[in-house]
ZAKEZA-778616 format. One record per residue (C-alpha): residue number from 1; chain; x negated, y negated, z negated. Coordinates in nm, 3 decimals. Each point is the difference from the previous one (the first is absolute). Layout:
# residues N
SITE  num  cadena        X        Y        Z
SITE  NUM       A        X        Y        Z
...
This chain:
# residues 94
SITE  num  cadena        X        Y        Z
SITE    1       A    0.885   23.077    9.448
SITE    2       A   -0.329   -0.130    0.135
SITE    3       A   -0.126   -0.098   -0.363
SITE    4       A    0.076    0.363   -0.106
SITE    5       A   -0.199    0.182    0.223
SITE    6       A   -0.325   -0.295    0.106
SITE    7       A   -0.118   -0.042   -0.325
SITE    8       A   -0.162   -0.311    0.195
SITE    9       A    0.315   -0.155    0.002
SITE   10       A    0.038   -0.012   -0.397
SITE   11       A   -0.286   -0.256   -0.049
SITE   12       A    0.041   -0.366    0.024
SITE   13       A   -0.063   -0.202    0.315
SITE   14       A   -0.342   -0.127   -0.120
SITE   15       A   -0.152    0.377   -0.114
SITE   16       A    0.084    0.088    0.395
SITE   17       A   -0.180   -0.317    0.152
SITE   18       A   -0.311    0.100   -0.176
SITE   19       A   -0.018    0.341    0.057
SITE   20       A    0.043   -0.085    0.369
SITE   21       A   -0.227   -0.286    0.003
SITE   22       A   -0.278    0.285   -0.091
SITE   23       A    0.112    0.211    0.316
SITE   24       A   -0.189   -0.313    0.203
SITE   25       A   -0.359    0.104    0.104
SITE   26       A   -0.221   -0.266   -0.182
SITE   27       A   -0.289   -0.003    0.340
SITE   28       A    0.194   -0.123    0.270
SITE   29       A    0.319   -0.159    0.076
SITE   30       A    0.297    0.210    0.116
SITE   31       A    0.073    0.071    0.341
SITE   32       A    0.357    0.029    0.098
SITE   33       A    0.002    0.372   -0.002
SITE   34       A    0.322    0.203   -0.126
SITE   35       A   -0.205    0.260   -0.174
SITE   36       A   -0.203   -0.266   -0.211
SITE   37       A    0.128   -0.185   -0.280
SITE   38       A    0.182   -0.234   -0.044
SITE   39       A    0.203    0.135    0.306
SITE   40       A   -0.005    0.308   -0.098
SITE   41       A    0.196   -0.091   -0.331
SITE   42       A    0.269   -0.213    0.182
SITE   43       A    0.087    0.347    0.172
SITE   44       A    0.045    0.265   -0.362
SITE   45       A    0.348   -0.125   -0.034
SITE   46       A    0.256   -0.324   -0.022
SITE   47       A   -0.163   -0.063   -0.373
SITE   48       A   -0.346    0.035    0.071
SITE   49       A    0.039   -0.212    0.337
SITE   50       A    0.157   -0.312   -0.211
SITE   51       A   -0.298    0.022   -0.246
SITE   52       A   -0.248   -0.028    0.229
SITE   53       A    0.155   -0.281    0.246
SITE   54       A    0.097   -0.198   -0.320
SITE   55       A   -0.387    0.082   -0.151
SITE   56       A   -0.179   -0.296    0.196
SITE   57       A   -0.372    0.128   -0.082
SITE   58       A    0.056    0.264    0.207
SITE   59       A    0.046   -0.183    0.312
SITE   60       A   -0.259   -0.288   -0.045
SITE   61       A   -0.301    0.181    0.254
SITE   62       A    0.061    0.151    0.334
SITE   63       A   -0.303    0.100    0.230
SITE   64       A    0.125    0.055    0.353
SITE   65       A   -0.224    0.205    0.242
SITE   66       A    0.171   -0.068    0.319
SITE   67       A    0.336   -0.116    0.081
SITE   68       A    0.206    0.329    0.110
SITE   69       A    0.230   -0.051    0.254
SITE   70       A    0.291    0.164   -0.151
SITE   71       A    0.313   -0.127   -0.060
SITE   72       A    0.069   -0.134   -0.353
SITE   73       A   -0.365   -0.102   -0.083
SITE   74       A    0.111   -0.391   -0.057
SITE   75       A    0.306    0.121   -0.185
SITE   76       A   -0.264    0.200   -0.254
SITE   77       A   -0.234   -0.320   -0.009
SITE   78       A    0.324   -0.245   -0.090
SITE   79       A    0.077    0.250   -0.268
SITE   80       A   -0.351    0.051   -0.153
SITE   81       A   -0.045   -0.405   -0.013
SITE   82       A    0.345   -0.019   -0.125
SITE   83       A   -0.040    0.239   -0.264
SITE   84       A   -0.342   -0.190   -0.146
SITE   85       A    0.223   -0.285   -0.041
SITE   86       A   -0.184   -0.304   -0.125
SITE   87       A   -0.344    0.163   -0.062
SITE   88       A   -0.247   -0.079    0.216
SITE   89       A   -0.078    0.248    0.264
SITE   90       A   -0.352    0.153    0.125
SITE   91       A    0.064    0.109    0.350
SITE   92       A   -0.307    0.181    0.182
SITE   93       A    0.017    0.072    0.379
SITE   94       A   -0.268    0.185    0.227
């Protein structure tokens, strides 16, 4: 059903990394914010969340401001590492 109506989910696994890999802003790395890529693609739907947690580039740079003090913060930084599996990671922290 989902390939009928997303015509995102007709294209091969590849296509979708790349497009996504374009959503990244090139000046800075990402913060960990839910309306910013990649995060923002892991939450579209169940298709476009495997994509992006299997797409390692997109997880590679994280620039963290301050550490919030809301629950699940280390849970989202053990997933973002996680997900850039063996590339290496650029990790920024003011």
């Amino acid at each position: 059903l989902n390939s009928q109506l997303d015509p995102m989910a007709r294209l091969p696994f590849e296509i979708v990394s790349i497009i996504f890999a374009y959503c990244l802003t090139e000046s800075a790395s990402p913060t960990p914010n839910p309306g910013m890529a990649p995060m923002l693609l892991a939450q579209i739907c169940r298709f476009w969340r495997n994509i992006a947690l299997a797409t390692p580039a997109l997880w590679t740079a994280i620039c963290i401001n301050s550490v919030p003090r809301r629950e699940g913060f280390i849970e989202l930084c053990k997933t973002w590492f996680m997900s850039a599996h063996s590339l290496p990671l650029s990790l920024t922290l003011h």
